[in-house]
N, C-alpha and C positions, 0 to 999 in steps of 0.2 A: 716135494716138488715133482718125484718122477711121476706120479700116480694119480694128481690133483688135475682137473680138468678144470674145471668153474669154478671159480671166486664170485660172490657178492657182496654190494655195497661195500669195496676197499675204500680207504684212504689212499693222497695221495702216495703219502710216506710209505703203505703196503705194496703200490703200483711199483714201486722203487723194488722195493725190497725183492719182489717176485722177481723184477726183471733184473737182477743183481743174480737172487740165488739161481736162475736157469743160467746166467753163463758163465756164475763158477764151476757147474759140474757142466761143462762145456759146451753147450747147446748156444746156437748163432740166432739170436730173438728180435723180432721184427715187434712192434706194437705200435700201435693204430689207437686214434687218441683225439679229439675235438674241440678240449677245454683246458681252462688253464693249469687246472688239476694235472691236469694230463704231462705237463711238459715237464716235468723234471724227468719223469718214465719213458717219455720218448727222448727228450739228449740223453739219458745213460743208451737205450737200447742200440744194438748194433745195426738197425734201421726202424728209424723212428717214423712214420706215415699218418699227416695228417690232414683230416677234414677239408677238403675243399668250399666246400657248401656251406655249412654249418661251424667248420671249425672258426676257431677265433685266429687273431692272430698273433698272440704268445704260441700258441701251438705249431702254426706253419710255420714260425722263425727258427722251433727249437727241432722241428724233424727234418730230417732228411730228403723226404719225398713227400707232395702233397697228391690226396687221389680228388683228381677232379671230381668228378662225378657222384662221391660217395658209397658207390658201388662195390662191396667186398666179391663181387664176381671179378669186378676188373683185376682186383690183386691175383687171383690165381691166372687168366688171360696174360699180367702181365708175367707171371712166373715163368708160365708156356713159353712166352716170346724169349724170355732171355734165356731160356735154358736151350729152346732152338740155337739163338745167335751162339751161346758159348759155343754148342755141341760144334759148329759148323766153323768159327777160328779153331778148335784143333784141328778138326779135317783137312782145312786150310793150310795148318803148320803140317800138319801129319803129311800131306802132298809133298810140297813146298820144299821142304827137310829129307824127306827120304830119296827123292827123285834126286837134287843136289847131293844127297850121302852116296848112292849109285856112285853118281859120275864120279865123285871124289874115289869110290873104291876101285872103282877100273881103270880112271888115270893110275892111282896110286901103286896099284900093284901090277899094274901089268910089268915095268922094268923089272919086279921080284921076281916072278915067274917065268921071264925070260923073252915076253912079249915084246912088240914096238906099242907105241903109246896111241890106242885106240879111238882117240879122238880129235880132230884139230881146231884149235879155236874156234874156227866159224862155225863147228860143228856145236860146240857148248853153248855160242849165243843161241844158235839158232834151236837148241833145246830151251835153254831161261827163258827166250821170251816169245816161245811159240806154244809146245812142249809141257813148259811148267805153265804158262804163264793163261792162255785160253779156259783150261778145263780146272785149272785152280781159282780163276777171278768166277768162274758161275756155281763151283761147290758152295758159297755164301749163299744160292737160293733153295737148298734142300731143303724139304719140306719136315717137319716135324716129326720126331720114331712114334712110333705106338704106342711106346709104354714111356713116352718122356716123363709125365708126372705121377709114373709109380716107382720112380727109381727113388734111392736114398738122398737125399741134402746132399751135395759136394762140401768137404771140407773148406771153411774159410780160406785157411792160410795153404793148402794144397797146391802145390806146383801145374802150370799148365800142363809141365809134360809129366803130371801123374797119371796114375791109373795104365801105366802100361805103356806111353805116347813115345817118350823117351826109349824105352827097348825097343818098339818098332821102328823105332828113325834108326836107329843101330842094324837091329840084323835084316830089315825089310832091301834098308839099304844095301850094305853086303851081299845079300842075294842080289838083287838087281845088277849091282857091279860082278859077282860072280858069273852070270847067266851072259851077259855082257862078255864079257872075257871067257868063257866057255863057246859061242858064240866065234869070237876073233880066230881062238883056236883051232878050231875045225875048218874053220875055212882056209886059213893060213897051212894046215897040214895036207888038205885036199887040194890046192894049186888056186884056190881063186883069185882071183888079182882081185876083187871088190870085195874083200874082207873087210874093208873099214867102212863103208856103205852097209855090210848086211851088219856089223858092230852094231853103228850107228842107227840102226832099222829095228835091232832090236831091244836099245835102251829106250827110245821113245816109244815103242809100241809096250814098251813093260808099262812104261810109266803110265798107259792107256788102259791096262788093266787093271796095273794099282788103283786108280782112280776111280772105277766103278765098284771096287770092292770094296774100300770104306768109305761110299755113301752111306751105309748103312753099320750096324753094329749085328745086325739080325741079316743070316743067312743073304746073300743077295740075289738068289734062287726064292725066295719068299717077299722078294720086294717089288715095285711097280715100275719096270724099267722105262715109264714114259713119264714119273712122276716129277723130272726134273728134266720139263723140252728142251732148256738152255743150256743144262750142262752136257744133254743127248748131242744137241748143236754145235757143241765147240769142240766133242771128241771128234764126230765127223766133217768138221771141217777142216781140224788139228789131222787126221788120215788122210784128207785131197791135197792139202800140204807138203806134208810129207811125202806122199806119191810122187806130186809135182819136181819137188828136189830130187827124186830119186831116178824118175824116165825122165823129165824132158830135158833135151840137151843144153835149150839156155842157163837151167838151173843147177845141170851136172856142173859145170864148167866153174860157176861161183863157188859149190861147196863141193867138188870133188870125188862128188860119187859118179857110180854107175850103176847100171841097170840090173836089178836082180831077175834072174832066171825062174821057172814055173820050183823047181828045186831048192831053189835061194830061199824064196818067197814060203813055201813051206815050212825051212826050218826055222824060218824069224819066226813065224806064227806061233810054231809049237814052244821054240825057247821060249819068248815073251808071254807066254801063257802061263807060264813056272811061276811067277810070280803071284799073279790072280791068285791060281790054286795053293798058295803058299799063306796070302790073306786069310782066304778061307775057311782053312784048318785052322790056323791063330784064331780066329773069331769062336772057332766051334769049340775050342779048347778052350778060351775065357768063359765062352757060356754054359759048358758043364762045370765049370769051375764056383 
């Protein structure tokens, strides 16, 4: 079965039998099918795909999916699409999860380390559902990797937060809440009074460069930074935002910030940048890997 490429003239019984013996030695088998020969092969297989056209109709009752068209081009077009859509809900979780891991790590441990508590409410919403919530809802239009369809099969029963997704919600997270709270403390040791403003300045602008850094799994230095105008759009309007809350005085007064200085502003830039280059390296370390 590992070795065999082309069968002719099976029976139906053999049609069985093949798609039987490929997913005892554990291979996830798709088989495509017209007639009514066909259907016993298609309800065992793990996606049965029949005949739109031509097929009968024992066979579209007994499969899973029917291909309109008859076109065996469409099955790999459709492979493309869904292997985009999967790639782009983890990126989604991958967002979603670590920016929310941050904040939890910075609230959570600043009382350990002897901090006041870096964030106030209206500070959190206004992260969910500005923050997370803009440049997370247009990650779903990234456009396709390069090498989508020469990567290996995903395992069936594989966890969404496999392959890795899982430990970067962990310490991608941690960082962010670290950089975050390194951030509070320098300014709190230098006299600022608007240390919770540059906090605050610098957990959302992490999460701005988290964002850009797994669009891709491949270098983001080798990617097309205009390949996605909507999610270009929501970081920069997610920065006029933010700005907004931060100078002008109507908006100070609701969330309690103040205005960062030429000095300020620099070191939010630099901390919040930690992050990115923190992505980065993770990426280049899976990919020598």
């Amino acid at each position: 079965m590992e070795h065999i490429r082309v069968y002719a003239r099976v029976s139906p019984e053999q049609k069985l039998d093949i798609v039987t013996a490929l997913q005892d030695r554990g291979h996830f088998v798709a088989m495509t099918g017209d007639g009514v020969n066909d259907a016993p092969a298609l309800k065992r297989a793990d996606i049965g795909v029949a005949m739109g056209i031509t097929g009968t109709d024992v066979s579209r009752e007994a499969a899973d999916m029917v291909l309109l068209d008859d076109n065996f081009a469409t099955l790999a077009k459709a492979v493309r699409e869904g292997r985009r859509v999967f790639d782009n809900i983890r990126k989604f979780i991958k967002y979603i999860l670590t920016a929310n891991a941050g904040e939890i790590w910075a609230i959570a441990l600043a009382p350990m380390i002897g901090l006041p508590i870096p964030l106030l409410p209206v500070h959190i919403l206004w992260i969910n559902l500005v923050t997370d919530g803009l440049p997370g809802l247009f990650l779903s239009l990234e456009p396709a990797e390069r090498d989508l369809m020469q990567r290996k099969p995903r395992r069936p029963k594989q966890s969404i937060f496999g392959h890795g997704l899982g430990v970067h919600i962990l310490w991608v997270g941690l960082l962010m809440g670290a950089v975050t709270l390194s951030a509070q403390a320098w300014a709190i040791r230098t006299g600022h009074a608007n240390w919770q403003t540059i906090a605050f300045n610098v957990l959302c602008l992490s999460q701005m460069g988290h964002v850009w850094a797994i669009r891709t799994e491949r270098s983001f230095f080798r990617t097309n930074f205009l390949s996605n105008p909507a999610l270009l759009g929501a970081v920069a309007l997610t920065f006029g935002l933010q700005a907004l809350v931060t100078f002008v005085p109507l908006f100070q007064g609701i969330f309690h910030t103040q205005a960062l200085t030429v000095q300020d502003f620099f070191v939010v830039t630099v901390l919040s940048s930690v992050v990115f280059i923190g992505v980065e390296v993770e990426k280049l370390v899976m990919r020598r890997r």
